[in-house]
N, C-alpha and C positions, 0 to 999 in steps of 0.2 A: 111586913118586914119587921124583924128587931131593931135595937138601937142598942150597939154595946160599945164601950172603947175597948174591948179584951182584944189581945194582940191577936193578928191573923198573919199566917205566911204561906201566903200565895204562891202556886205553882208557876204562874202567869199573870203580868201584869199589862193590863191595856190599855192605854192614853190615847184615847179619841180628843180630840183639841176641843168641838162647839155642841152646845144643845138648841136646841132650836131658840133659847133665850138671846143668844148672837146673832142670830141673822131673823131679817124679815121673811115670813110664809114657813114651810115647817123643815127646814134641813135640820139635819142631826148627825152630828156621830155617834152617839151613843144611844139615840133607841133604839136601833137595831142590834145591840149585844143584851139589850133589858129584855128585848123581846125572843132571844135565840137562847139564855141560860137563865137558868133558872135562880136569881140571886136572892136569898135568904138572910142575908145582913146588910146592913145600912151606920155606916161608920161615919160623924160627922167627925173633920177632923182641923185640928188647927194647920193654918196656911192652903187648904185646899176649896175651892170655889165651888163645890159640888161634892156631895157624899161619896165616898169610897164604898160600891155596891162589891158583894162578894157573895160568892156561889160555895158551899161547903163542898156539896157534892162533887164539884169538879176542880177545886182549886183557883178557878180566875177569879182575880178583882179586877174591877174597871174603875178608874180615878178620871174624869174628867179635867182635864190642864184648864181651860180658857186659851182665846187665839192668842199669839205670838210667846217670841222666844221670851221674854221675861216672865209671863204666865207659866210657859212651858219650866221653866227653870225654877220657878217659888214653886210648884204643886209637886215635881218631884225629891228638889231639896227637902220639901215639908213631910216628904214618903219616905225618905232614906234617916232626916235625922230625928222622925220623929221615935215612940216606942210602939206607938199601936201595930205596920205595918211592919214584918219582917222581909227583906228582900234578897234576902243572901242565896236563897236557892231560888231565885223566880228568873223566868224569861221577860225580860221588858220590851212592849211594843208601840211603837209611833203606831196607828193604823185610821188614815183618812186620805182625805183627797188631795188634790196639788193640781199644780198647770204643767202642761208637758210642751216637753222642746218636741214640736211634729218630725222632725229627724227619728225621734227616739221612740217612737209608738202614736200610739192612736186613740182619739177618746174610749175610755173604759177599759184601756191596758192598765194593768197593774204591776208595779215595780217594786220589788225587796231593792234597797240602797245597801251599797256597797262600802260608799263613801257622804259623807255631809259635809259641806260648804258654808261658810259664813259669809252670809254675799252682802254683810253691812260692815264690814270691819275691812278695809280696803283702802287703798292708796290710788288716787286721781289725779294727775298732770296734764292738763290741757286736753287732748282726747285719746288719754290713754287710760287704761283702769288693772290693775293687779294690785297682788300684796301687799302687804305695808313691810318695806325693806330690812326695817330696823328691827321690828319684832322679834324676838328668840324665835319664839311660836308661832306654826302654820295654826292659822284658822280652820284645820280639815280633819276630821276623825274617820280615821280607819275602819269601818265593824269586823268584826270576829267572822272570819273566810268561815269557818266552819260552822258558826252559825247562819249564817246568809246562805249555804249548799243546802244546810237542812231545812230551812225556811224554803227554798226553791223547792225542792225536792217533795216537802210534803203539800206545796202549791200545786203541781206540776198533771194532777189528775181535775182540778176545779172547775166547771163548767162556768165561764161569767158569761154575766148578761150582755146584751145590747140593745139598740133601740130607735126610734124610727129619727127620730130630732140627735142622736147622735151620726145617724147615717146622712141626715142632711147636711148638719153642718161639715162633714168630713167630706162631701162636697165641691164646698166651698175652698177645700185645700187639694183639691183632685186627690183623696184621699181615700182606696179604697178598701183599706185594711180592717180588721176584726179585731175585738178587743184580747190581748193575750199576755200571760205573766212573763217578766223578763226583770232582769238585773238591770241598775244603773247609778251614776251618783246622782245625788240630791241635794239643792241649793236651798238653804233660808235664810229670810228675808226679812223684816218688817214693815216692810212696804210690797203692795199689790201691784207687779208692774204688769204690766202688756204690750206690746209694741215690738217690731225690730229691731231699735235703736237701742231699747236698753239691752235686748235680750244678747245683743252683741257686746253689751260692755259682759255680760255675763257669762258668754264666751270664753272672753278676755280674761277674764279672773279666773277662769278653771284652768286656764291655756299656762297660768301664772304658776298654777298649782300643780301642773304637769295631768291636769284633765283635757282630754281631746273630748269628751262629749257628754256633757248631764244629759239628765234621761228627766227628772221634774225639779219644778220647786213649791215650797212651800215658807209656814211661816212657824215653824217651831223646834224641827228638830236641831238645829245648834243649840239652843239653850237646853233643849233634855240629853243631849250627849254632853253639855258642860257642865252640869248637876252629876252626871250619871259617874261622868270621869272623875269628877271632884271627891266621890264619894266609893270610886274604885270599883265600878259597876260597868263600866262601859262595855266591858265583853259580854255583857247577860243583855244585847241590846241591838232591837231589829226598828228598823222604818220600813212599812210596807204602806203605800200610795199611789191611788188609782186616779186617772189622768182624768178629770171635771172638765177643765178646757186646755186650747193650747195658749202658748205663753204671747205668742206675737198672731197680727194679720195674715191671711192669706195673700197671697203675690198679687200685688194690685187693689187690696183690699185697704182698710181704714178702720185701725185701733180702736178709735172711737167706736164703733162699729162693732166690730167683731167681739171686745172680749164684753159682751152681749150672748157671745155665742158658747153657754154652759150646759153642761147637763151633771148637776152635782145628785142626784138622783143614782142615775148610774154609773158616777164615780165614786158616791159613798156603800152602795149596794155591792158592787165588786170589793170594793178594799175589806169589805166585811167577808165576803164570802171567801177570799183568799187567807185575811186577818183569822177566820175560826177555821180552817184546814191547819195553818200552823198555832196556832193555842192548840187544838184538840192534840197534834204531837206532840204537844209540849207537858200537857197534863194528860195524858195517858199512862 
């Protein structure tokens, strides 16, 4: 690969969140787009945690964030104000894994988010949990309807995986659905929770929001839709996230326990495999 700062303008931009330098043993968001396009330049860039990798021939750049919404929010602040990257005509993509509300799908479904949730900026009264009253502003970003139809849309023929340790654990939730692409909203976080107890305060807060039912959560897309917003971008802007595990125990089951029970393998493999069906319509 080269090393240039000469400005590039991406057809498509993809923010996978971890490399295998986050987590112990080898998860990755982003080797599997190093290994599917062919990328030709190598941009180190000020405010970004990892080289901005870029393919000529097809237009994608891949910018690694780091985990959580303030990583999320410095790497693409650092993309929007910097000069190297132009983003004015690019599609920008969340694309990794999350925990899923088991209502809402099944390990290895993959979800285009409709709407994003800021599930740390909340008002708490004893055992209640929504909004913060006084705020001007909802903590919840709309995406662009007709972006999210064509993200569905050019999904909608994608073959995903599945897997033996996904079919057991699903199981455990008398669960015996296949993995398949659907719409939902999307909650983040800063904290990793798991359990019923919270996931009902979680509930609560979308119920606040006038949401009847998230579909995953994760830990970064608040802070890349409030970079993105900031910077008047927010309509060029997809999260697609495939369900690793579910958010709480099985009926009877034990938290401790259960969120044990992951297959980030086959939720990073599907968010990919859906993730380059809508890049490829985007940079075609």
């Amino acid at each position: 690969m080269t090393h240039s700062p000469a400005t590039v303008a991406p057809e498509a931009v993809v923010l996978p969140a971890f490399t295998d330098a986050e987590y112990t043993g080898d998860a990755s968001e982003v080797d599997p787009w190093l290994d599917r396009y062919d990328f030709d330049r190598e941009l180190a860039l000020a405010g970004l945690p990892y080289p901005l990798y870029y393919a000529t021939n097809s237009g994608l750049a891949v910018a690694p964030t780091g985990i959580g919404k303030a990583a999320a929010a410095t790497t693409v602040s650092a993309l929007a104000a910097g000069q190297a990257v132009d983003l004015g005509d690019a599609t920008i993509l969340s694309v990794g894994i999350a925990g899923c509300r088991p209502a809402a799908g099944t390990l290895g479904s993959v979800f285009v988010a409709d709407r994003v949730v800021d599930w740390d900026i909340k008002l708490r009264i004893g055992e209640t949990t929504g909004r913060m009253q006084w705020l001007a502003d909802d903590y919840l970003w709309h995406l662009d309807e007709s972006l999210v139809d064509r993200a569905l849309a050019a999904a909608s023929d994608v073959q995903l995986a599945d897997s033996d340790r996904a079919t057991e654990i699903r199981q455990r939730y008398d669960d015996s659905r296949t993995p398949a692409v659907d719409v939902g909203p999307t909650v983040c976080g800063d904290e990793v929770y798991h359990g019923e107890t919270t996931a009902q305060q979680v509930d609560a807060l979308c119920d606040s929001y006038g949401i009847d039912d998230y579909a995953t959560t994760q830990m970064e897309d608040a802070g890349t839709a409030t970079a993105l917003d900031r910077f008047d971008l927010l309509d060029q802007y997809l999260s697609i996230r495939a369900a690793a595990n579910f958010d709480r125990e099985p009926a009877g089951g034990d938290p401790a326990t259960s969120i044990e029970a992951d297959v980030f393998d086959l939720g990073i493999e599907n968010a990919v495999r859906v993730g380059q069906a809508v890049v490829d319509e985007f940079v075609d």
